[in-house]
N, C-alpha and C positions, 0 to 999 in steps of 0.2 A: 902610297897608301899602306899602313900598317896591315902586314898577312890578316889574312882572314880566315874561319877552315872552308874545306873545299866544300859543292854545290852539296854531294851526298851527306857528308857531315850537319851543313846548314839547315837541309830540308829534314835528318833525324832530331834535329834540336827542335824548330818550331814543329813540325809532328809530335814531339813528346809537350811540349808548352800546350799546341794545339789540344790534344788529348788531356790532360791535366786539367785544362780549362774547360773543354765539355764535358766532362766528368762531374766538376761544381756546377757547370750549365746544367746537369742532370739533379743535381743537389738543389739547386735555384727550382728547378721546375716540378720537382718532387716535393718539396718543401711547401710550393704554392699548389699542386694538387691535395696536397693531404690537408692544407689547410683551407683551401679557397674552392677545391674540385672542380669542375667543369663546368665555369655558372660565370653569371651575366660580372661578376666580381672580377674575374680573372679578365674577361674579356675588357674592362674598364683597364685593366692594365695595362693590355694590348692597344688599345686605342689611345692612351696619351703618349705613346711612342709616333703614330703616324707623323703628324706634324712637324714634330721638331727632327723627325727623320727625315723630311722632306727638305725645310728648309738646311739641312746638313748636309744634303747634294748637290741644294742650288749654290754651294761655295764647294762645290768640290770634295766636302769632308770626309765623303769616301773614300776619295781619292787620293787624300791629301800626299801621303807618303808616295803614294804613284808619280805624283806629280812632280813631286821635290826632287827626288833620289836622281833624276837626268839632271839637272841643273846642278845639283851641289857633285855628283859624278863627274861632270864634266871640269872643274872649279879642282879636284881633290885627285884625278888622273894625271892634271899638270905640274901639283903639286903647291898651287897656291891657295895656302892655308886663310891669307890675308881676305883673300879674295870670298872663302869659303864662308866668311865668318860675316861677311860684309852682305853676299847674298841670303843668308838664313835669318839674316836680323832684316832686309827691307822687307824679303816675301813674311814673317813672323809677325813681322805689324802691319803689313796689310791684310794678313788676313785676319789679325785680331780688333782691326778695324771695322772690316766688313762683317763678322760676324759678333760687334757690338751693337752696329746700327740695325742689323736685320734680327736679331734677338729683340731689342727693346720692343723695335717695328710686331713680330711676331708677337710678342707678350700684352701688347695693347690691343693687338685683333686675335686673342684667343678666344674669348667668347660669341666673337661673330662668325670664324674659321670652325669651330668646334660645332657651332651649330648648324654648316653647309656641308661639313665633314660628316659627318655623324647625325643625322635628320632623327633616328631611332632612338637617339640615348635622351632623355628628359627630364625632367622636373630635378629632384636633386641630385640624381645620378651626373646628369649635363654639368652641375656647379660644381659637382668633385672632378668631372673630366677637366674643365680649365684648369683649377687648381693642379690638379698633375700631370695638366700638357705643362706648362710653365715651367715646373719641376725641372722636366724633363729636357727643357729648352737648355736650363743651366749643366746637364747631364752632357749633350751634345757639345755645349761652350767647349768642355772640358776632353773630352772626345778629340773633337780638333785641333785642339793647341799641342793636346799631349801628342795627336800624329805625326806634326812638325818635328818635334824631339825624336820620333822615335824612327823617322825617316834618316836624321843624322846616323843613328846607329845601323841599319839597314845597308846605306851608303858605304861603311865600312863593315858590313857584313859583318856585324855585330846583332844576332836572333835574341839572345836568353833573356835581357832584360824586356825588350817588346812584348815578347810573352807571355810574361809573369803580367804586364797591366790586364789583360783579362782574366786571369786567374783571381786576382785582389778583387774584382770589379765584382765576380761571379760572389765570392765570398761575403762581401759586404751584400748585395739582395738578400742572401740565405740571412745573413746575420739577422739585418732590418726584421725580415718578417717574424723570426724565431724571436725575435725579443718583443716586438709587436704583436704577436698571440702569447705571450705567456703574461703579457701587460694585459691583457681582457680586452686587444683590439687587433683583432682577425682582419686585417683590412690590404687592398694593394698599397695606399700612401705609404704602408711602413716597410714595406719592400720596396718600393721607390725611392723612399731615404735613404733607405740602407743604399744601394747603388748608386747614388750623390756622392757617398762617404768613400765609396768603393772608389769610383772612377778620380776620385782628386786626390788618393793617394796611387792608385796603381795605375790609370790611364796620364795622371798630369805630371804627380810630384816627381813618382822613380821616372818617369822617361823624360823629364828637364833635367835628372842626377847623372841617367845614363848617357846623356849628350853630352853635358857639361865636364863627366870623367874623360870624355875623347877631344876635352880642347876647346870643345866649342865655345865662344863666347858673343853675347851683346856687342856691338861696337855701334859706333856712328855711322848710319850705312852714307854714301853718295847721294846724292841729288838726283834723283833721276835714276834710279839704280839700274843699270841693264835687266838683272834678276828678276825685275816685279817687273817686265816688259815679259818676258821666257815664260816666269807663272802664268802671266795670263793668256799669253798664247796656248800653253796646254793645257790649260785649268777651263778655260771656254766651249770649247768642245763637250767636256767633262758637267760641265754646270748647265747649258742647253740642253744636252741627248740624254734625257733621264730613260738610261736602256731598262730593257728587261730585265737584266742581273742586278741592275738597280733598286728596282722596284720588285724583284718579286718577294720579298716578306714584307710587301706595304699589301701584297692582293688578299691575300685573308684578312687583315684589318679594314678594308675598304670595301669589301666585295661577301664578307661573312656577318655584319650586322644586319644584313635583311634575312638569317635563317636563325631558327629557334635559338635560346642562350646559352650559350658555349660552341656556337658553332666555330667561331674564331680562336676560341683557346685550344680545339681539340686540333684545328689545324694547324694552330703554330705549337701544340706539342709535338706532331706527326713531324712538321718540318726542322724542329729544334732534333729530334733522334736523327732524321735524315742528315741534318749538319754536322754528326761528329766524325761520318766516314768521308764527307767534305771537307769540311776541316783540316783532318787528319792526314789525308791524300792530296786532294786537289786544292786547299788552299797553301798547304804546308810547299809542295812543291813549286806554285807560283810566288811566293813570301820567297822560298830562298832562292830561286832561281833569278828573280826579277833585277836586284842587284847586280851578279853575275853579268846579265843581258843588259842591263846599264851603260856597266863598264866596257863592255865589248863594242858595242854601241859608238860610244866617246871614244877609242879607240880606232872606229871605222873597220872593225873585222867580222867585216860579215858573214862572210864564211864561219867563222865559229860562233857566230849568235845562231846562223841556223843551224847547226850542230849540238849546239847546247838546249836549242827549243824541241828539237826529235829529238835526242839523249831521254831530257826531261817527260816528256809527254810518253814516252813507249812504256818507260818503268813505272809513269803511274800509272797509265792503263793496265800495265799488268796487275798492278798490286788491288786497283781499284775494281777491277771486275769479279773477282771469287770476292769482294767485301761486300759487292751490291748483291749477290749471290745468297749470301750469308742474310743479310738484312730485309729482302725483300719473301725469302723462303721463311723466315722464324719473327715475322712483324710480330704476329700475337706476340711470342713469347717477350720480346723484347720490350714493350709495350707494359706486358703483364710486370717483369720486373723494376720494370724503370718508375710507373705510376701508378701501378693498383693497390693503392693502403686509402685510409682516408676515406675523404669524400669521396675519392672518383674510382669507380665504380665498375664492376665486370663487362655492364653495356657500354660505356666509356671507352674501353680495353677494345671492344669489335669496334670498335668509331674509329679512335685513333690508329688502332693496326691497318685500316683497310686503307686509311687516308697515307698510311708510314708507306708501305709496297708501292702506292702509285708515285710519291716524292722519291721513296728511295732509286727506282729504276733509272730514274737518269743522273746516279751520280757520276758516272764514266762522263758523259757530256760535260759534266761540270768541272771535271779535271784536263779536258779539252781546251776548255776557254778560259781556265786558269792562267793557263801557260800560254794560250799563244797570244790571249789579250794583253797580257804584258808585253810579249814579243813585241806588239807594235808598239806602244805605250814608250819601251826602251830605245825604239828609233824616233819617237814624237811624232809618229802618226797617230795620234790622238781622233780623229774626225773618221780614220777606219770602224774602230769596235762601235763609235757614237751613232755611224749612220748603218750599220746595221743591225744593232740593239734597238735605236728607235724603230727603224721600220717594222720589226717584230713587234713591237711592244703598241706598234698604229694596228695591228691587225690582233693582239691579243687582248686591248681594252674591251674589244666590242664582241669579242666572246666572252669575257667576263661577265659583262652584263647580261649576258644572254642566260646565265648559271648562276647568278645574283643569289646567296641564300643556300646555294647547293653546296656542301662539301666537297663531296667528291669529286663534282664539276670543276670547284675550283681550284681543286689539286693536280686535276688532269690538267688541265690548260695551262697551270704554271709550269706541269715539268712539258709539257709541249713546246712551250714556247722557249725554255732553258735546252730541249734536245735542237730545237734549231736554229735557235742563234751560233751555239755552238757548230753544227754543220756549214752555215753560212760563212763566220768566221774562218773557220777551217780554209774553206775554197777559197775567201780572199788573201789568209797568208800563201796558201800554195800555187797560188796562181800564178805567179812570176817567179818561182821554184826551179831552180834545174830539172831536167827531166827525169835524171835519175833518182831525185831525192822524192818528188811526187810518185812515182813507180814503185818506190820504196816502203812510204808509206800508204800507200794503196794494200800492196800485198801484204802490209802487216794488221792493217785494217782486217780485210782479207782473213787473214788466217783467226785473229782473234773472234773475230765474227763466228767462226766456223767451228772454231771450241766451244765459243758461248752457245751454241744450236745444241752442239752435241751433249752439253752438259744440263743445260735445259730439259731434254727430254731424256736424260739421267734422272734427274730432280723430280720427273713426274711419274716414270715409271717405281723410283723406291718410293715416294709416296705413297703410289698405289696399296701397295705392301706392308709399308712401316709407318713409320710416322713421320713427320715435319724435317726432323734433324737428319734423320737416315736418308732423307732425301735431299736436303743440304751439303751435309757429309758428299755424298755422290755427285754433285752438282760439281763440289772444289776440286776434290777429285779428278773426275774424266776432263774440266777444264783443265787441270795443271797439264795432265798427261797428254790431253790429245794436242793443246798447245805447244807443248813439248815435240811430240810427233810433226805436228806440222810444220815445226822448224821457227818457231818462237821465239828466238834468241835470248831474249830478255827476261824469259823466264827461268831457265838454267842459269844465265848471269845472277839471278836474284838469287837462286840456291845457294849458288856457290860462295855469295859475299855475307849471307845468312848462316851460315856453317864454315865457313872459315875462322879458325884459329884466331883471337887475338891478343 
């Protein structure tokens, strides 16, 4: 395998690509507040995503790089390039198969699907949602194919160009809409174009260039390829167990049309801020770690897959606990500067910030199960994360509905369900752990716990006094320190590689 850079280099690459990208995710969402505001409009946008979201799980599509990266890993540690090329071309057309026939399939039960889906949306509002499920359908096509490509890169720990397809994707929405209001048509279809335009060059085109410069090629795959026997043994799992982490930005689009209009857009702007210190942290560090655990994996060195999955997991909890800190102490403010121009509106601002604080609090959880769901993922235990995301996810539909129409309701119960799967999770990788290395992580739990208490009620004593920040500020603070104190390791480790000379 051609060097790669190391895991901390990989995860500061997609962390700055990750950030770059919610940055225009922030430009995309601001763009459609100032122009669309908090109204039944924006919500229309949110809702032709459901569908074609859905059926891009039932193939895996979230998965897809998950699923590839063991297989061509294993193919590209031995060093058979032949081999490589042979498995990425039968899994490529199988799944461009399957996601021909269940597209069309999809695209001919749109307006029956839309209308069981969506019971609230009607008269012509309903004939624009088909029209930009369909859309959207072709948005996904594009989604998945470009995954395949961008898992070849991933494989050889190749970040920057995967990166950059959501950066292009983000820019094309902003585009669309900005030239569809200054055309005298204020509408979501022209932000959904624009994201068509987005995603077929920076989701599909650059990530067939960026595979195609590491070798890749087309070939005539075997008969019978071993490959597409491998895909679908871990693809199954994947395409059955529609988890929790799956689904939860389908639960405001499914769960927020029965409460007044904008109830859904105000939640998925709350969740879209809460996703850039996800992103940033817990998705960045499971993107480049997952590779890594691949290969270690296909190598059979287990011992240092679980070294590498603690390593990973301790530095981003450090990094990610004063960021939830940070964001769930100054919602308002963050809030007020990210969307209050425009249509949307001061009372807007108390909607979305109160909904941001309860998303944002479990984003430590989510850098949990970043990393350690790929951990199984990169031994092909596939059926671990699947059965205990669904079981969560059997017991968080029927509180949903129970808060049907509630925001707040449905904010809470998603990061409920997101703090324990991740706990659940947890216990299943460490379950069959050395004892030292569960002892280990206990006490570091443990201590981090014990910061966050004490910096917590830092946070509310300067409150009392000052204002919002002054009690933030205190929050980061007595966390670094008293983490410090109690023997944090990984927090001086981060000082010191943060302030080192380079």
């Amino acid at each position: 395998m051609r060097p790669g850079p190391r895991i901390g280099t990989a995860a500061a690459i997609v962390a700055a690509g990750v950030l770059l990208s919610r940055v225009l995710g922030f430009g995309r969402d601001l763009t459609m507040a100032v122009i669309l505001g908090r109204t039944a409009e924006t919500d229309l946008y949110q809702y032709a995503f459901t569908i074609p979201d859905f059926a891009f799980y039932l193939v895996a599509g979230g998965f897809l790089s998950i699923t590839l990266i063991p297989i061509l890993s294993s193919r590209v540690e031995a060093g058979d390039e032949p081999g490589r090329d042979r498995a990425f071309t039968a899994v490529f057309r199988t799944v461009a198969l399957i996601l021909a026939v269940l597209t069309g399939l999809a695209a001919i039960a749109t307006p029956t699907l839309v209308g069981v889906v969506f019971p609230e949306v009607t008269g012509t509002n309903a004939e624009r949602l088909v029209d930009m499920t369909r859309v959207a359908l072709v948005l996904q096509v594009l989604f998945a194919l470009g995954a395949l490509f961008s898992a070849v890169q991933f494989t050889y720990r190749r970040f920057l160009v995967p990166t950059l397809g959501p950066i292009i994707y983000n820019a094309g929405i902003i585009l669309g809409g900005v030239i569809g209001n200054l055309d005298g048509d204020p509408s979501p279809e022209s932000f959904l174009l624009g994201g068509v335009i987005g995603a077929a060059v920076g989701s599909f085109g650059l990530q067939w260039w960026g595979a195609h410069r590491l070798g890749v090629r087309f070939v005539t795959p075997e008969r019978n390829d071993p490959a597409v026997r491998e895909y679908l043994a871990l693809a199954l799992p994947l395409m059955i167990g529609q988890t929790v982490i799956a689904l939860d930005e389908q639960w405001p689009r499914a769960f927020g049309q029965f409460g007044a209009d904008g109830t859904t857009a105000g939640l998925q702007y709350a969740r879209r801020l809460m996703m850039l210190p996800v992103g940033v942290v817990a998705q960045a560090a499971g993107v480049a770690a997952y590779p890594y655990l691949a290969g270690l994996a296909a190598r059979g060195d287990t011992s240092g897959l679980r070294s590498t999955v603690d390593r990973s997991m301790r530095a981003a909890l450090v990094i990610s606990v004063p960021v939830t800190l940070i964001v769930v102490l100054l919602s308002d403010l963050w809030v007020r500067l990210a969307f209050q121009y425009g249509a949307f509106t001061p009372n807007d601002t108390v909607v979305v910030a109160s909904l941001l604080a309860i998303y944002a609090s479990v984003v430590p959880f989510w850098v949990v199960h970043q990393v350690i769901t790929r951990a199984f993922y990169a031994r092909r235990q596939m059926w671990t994360p699947v059965i205990v995301g669904t079981s969560v996810t059997v017991f968080t539909v029927p509180a949903l509905f129970l808060v049907a129409g509630d925001g707040t309701g449905i904010a809470a119960v998603s990061a409920g369900a997101v703090g324990t799967y991740a706990v659940l999770i947890s216990l299943a990788w460490y379950r069959n752990s050395p004892h030292e290395e569960r002892r280990g992580m206990l006490g570091f739990i443990g201590r981090v716990t014990s910061a966050v208490l004490l910096a917590t009620g830092a946070a509310l004593a300067a409150s009392m006094v000052g204002s919002p920040i002054a009690g933030t500020v205190a929050a980061v603070v007595v966390f670094l320190t008293a983490g410090h104190l109690l023997g944090v390791d990984e927090i001086a480790s981060l000082s010191r590689r943060l302030l080192r000379p380079r």
